[in-house]
C-alpha positions as a LaTeX table, in Angstrom:
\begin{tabular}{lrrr}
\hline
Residue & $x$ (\AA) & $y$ (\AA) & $z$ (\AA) \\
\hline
Unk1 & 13.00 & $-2.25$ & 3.06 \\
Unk2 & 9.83 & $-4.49$ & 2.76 \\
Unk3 & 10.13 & $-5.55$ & 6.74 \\
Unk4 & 9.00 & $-1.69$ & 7.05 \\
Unk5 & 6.48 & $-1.85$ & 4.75 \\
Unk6 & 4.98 & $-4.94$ & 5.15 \\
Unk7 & 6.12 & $-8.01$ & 6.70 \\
Unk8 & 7.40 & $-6.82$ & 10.10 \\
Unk9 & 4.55 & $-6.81$ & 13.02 \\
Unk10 & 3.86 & $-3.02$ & 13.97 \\
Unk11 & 5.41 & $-3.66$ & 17.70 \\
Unk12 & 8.62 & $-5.15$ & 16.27 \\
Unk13 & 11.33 & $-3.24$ & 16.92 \\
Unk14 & 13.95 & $-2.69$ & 13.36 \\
Unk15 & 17.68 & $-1.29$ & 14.39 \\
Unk16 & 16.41 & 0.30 & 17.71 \\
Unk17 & 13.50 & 1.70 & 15.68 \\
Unk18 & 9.40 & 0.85 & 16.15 \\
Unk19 & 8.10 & $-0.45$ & 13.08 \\
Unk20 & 4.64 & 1.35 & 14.30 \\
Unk21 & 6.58 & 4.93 & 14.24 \\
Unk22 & 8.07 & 4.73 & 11.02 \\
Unk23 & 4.93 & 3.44 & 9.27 \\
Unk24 & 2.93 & 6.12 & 10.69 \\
Unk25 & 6.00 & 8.63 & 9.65 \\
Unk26 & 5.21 & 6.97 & 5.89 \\
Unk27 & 1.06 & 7.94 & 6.25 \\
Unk28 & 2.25 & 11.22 & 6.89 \\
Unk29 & 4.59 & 12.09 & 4.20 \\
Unk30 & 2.46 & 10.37 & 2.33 \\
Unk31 & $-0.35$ & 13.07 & 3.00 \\
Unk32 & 1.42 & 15.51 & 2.53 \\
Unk33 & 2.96 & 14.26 & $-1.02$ \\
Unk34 & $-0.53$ & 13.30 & $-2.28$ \\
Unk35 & $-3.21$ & 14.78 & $-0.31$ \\
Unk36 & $-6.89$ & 14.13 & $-1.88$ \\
Unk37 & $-10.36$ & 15.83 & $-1.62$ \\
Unk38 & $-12.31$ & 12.83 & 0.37 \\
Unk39 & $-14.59$ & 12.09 & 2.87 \\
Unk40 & $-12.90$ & 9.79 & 5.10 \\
Unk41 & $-9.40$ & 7.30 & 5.47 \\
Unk42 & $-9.24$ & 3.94 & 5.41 \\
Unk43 & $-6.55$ & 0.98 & 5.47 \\
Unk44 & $-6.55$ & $-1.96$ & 3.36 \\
Unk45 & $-6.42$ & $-3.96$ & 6.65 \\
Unk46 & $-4.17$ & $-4.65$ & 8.61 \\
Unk47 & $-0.45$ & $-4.38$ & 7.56 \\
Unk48 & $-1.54$ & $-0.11$ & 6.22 \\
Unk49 & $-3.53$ & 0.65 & 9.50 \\
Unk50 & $-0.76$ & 2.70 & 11.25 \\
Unk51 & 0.16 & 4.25 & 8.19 \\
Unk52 & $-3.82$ & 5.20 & 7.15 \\
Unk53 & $-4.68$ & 6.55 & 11.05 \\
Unk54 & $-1.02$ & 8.71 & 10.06 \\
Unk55 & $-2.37$ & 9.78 & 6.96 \\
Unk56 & $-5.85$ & 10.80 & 8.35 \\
Unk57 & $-4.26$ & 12.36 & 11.02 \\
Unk58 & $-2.11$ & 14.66 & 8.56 \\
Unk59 & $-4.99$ & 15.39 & 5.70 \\
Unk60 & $-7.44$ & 16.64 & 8.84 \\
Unk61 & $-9.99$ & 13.77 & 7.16 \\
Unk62 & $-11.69$ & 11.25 & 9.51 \\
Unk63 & $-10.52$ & 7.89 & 10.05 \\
Unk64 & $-13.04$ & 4.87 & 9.46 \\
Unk65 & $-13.18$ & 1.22 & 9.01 \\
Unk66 & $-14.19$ & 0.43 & 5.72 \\
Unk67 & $-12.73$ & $-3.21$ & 5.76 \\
Unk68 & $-13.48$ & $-6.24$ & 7.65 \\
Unk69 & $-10.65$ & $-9.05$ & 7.17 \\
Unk70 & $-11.02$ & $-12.42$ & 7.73 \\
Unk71 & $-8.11$ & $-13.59$ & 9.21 \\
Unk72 & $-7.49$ & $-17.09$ & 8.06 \\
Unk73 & $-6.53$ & $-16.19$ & 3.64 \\
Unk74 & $-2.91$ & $-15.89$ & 3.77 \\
Unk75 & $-0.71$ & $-13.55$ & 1.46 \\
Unk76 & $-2.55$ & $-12.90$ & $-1.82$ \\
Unk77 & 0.12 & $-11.21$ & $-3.57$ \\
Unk78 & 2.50 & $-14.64$ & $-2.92$ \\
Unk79 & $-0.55$ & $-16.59$ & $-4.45$ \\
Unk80 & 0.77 & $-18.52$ & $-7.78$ \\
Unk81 & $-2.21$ & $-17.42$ & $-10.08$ \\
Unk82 & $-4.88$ & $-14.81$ & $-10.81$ \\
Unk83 & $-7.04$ & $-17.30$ & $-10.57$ \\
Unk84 & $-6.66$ & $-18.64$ & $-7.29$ \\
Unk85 & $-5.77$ & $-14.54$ & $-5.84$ \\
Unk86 & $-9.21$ & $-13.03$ & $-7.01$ \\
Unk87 & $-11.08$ & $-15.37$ & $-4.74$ \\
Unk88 & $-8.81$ & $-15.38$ & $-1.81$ \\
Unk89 & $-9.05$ & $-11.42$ & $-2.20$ \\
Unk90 & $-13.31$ & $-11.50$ & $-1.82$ \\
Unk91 & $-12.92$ & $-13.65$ & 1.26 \\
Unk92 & $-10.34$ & $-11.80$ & 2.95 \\
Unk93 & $-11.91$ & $-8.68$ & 2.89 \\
Unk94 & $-15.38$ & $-7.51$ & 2.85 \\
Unk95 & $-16.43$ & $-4.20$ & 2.83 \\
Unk96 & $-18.97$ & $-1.82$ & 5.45 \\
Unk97 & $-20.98$ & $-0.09$ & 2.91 \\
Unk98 & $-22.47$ & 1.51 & 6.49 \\
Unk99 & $-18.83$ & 3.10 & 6.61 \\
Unk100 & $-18.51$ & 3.95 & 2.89 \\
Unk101 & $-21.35$ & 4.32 & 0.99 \\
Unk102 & $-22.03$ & 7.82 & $-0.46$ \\
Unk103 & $-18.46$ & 8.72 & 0.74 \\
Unk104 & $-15.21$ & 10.05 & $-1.49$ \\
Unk105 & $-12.88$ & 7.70 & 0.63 \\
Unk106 & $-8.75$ & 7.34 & 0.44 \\
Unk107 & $-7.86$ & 3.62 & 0.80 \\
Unk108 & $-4.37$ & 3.67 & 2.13 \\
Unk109 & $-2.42$ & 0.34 & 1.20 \\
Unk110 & 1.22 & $-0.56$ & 2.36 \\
Unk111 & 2.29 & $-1.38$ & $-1.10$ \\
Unk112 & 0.92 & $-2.54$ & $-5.08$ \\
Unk113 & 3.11 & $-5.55$ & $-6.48$ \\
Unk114 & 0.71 & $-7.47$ & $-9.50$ \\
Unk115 & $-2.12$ & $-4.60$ & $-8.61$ \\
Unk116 & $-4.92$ & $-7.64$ & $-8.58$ \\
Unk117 & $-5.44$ & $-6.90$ & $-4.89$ \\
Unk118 & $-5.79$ & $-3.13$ & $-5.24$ \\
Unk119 & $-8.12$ & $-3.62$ & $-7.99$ \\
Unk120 & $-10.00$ & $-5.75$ & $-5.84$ \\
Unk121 & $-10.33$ & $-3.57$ & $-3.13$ \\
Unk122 & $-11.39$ & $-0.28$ & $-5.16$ \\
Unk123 & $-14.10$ & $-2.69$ & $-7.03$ \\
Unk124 & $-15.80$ & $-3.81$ & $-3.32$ \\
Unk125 & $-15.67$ & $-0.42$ & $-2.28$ \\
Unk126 & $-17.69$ & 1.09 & $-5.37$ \\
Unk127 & $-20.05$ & $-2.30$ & $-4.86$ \\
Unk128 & $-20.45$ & $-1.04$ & $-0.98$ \\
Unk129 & $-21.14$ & 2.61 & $-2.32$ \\
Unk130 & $-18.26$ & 4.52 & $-2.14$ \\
Unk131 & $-18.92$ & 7.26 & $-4.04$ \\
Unk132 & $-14.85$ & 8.01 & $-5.21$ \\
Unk133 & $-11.95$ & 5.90 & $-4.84$ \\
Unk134 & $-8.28$ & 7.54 & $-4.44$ \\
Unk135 & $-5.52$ & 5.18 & $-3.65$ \\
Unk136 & $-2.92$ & 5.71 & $-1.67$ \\
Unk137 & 0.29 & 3.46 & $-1.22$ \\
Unk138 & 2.55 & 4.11 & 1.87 \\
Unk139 & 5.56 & 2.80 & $-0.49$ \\
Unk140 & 7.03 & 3.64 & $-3.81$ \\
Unk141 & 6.27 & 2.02 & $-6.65$ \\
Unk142 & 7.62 & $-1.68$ & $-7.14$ \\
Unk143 & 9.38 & $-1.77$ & $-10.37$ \\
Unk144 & 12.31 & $-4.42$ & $-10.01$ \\
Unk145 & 11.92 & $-7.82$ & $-8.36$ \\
Unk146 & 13.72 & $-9.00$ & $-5.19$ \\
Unk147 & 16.38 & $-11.25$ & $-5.54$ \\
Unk148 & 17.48 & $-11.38$ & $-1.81$ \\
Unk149 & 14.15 & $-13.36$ & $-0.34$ \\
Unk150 & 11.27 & $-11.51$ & $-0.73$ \\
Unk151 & 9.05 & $-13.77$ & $-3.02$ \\
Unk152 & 7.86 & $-11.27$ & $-5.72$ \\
Unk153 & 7.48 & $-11.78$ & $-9.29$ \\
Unk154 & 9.26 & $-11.27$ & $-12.69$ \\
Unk155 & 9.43 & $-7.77$ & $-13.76$ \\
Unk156 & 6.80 & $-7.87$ & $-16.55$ \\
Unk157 & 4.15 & $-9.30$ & $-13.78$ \\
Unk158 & 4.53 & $-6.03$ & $-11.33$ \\
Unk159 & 2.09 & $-3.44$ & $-12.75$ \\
Unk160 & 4.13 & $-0.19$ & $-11.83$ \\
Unk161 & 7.18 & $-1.29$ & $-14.17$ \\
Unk162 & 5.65 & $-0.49$ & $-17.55$ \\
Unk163 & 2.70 & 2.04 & $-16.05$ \\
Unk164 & 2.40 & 5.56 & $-14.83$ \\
Unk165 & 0.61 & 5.83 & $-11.24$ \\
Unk166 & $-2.31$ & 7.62 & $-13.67$ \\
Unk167 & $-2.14$ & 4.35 & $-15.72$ \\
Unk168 & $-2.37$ & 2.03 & $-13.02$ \\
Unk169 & $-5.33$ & 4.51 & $-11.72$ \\
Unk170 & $-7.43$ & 3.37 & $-15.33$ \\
Unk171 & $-6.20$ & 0.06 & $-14.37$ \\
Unk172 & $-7.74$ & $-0.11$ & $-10.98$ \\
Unk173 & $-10.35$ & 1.56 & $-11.67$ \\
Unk174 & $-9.20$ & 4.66 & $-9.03$ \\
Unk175 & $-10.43$ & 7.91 & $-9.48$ \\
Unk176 & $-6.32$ & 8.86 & $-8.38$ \\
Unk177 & $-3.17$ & 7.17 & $-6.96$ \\
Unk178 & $-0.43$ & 8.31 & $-5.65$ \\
Unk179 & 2.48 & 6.84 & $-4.24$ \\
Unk180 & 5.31 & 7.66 & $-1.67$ \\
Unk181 & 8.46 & 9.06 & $-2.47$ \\
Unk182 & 11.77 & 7.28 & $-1.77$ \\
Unk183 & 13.17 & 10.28 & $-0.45$ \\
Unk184 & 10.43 & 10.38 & 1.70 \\
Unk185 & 10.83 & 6.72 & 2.68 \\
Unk186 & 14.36 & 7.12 & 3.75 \\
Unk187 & 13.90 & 10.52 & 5.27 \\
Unk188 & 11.84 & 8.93 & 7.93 \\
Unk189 & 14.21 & 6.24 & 8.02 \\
Unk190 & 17.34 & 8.90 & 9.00 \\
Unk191 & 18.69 & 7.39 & 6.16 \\
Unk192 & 18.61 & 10.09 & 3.27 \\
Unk193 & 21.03 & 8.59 & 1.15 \\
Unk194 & 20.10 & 5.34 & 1.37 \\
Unk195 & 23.28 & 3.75 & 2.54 \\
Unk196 & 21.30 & 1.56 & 5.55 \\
Unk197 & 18.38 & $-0.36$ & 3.32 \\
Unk198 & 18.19 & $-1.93$ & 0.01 \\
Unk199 & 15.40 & 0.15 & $-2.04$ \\
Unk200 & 16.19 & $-2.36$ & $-5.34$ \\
Unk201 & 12.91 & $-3.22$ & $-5.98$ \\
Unk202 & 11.98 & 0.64 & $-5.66$ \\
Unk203 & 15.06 & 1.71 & $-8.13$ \\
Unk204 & 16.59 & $-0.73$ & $-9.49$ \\
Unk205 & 20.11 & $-0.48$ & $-8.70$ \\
Unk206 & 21.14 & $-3.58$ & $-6.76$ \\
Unk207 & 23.19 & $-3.42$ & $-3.20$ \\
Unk208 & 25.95 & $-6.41$ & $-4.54$ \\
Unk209 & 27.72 & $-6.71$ & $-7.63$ \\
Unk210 & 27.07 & $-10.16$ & $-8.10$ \\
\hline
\end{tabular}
């Protein structure tokens, strides 16, 4: 399910489906599951763009920039300490306090593994201004790690498998969070029962016995 949310480039193609599409069918949903009263959209550049344009599309709210990324910090979620993500995060991403400040603004993100990234995030956009913070993730919650290639972490490192989206809200430092559904997720997919895609780390229950 990840290649959906996250790794695959938006003009891949998935099964015969564009990856572009079903992200943008995610924003969507995802507005209308957890709409918020805000000023404007933005994505936590670039792998939530199609799925923030969706959801500002949906909610009626405008659609801003709020992020510029600097392309050369790989993957701070795959980073092996806090210590080393933290500063990758600040020089990834800087924040256009022309864009945000004095604005309620919905930062839509493709998905919240440790939550030191989001945090991140919702702290440069209150330093740029930002007047509210609601975060919205264009996934469910990660609660189980992957054990078929995707390189997350042990259970008791990913923040949604002991905390309530409210929680993780205080934890952030988000005024609100809200996440997508998997019914939702697999809805756009055609897949409503979930017999095409492993959603483990979204449930728990594992695809093999072994």
């Amino acid at each position: 399910m990840f290649e959906w949310v996250y790794f695959s480039r938006p003009d891949s193609r998935i099964w015969g489906q564009s990856v572009s599409v079903i992200r943008e069918k995610f924003g969507r949903a995802l507005a209308r599951r957890h709409p918020a009263q805000a000023d404007m959209v933005i994505p936590a550049p670039d792998s939530a763009n199609n799925q923030a344009l969706a959801y500002s599309k949906e909610s009626g709210l405008p659609f801003g920039l709020g992020f510029m990324r600097f392309h050369y910090i790989g993957r701070t979620f795959i980073d092996p300490d806090q210590s080393s993500r933290g500063p990758n995060v600040r020089m990834k991403l800087s924040p256009d306090s022309a864009v945000v400040a004095g604005k309620r603004i919905v930062v839509v993100d493709d998905s919240i593994v440790r939550g030191n990234t989001t945090g991140k995030l919702v702290g440069l956009l209150r330093k740029a201004g930002a007047t509210e913070v609601h975060v919205r993730i264009a996934s469910p919650a990660v609660v189980h790690p992957c054990y078929w290639g995707i390189d997350t972490p042990k259970k008791a490192d990913l923040i949604a498998s002991e905390n309530s989206p409210e929680r993780i809200a205080e934890l952030v430092g988000a005024d609100s969070l809200g996440y997508l559904e998997v019914s939702d997720m697999l809805e756009a997919l055609g897949d409503p029962e979930g017999k095409r895609h492993c959603i483990t780390c979204f449930n728990c229950q594992h695809p093999t016995k072994s």
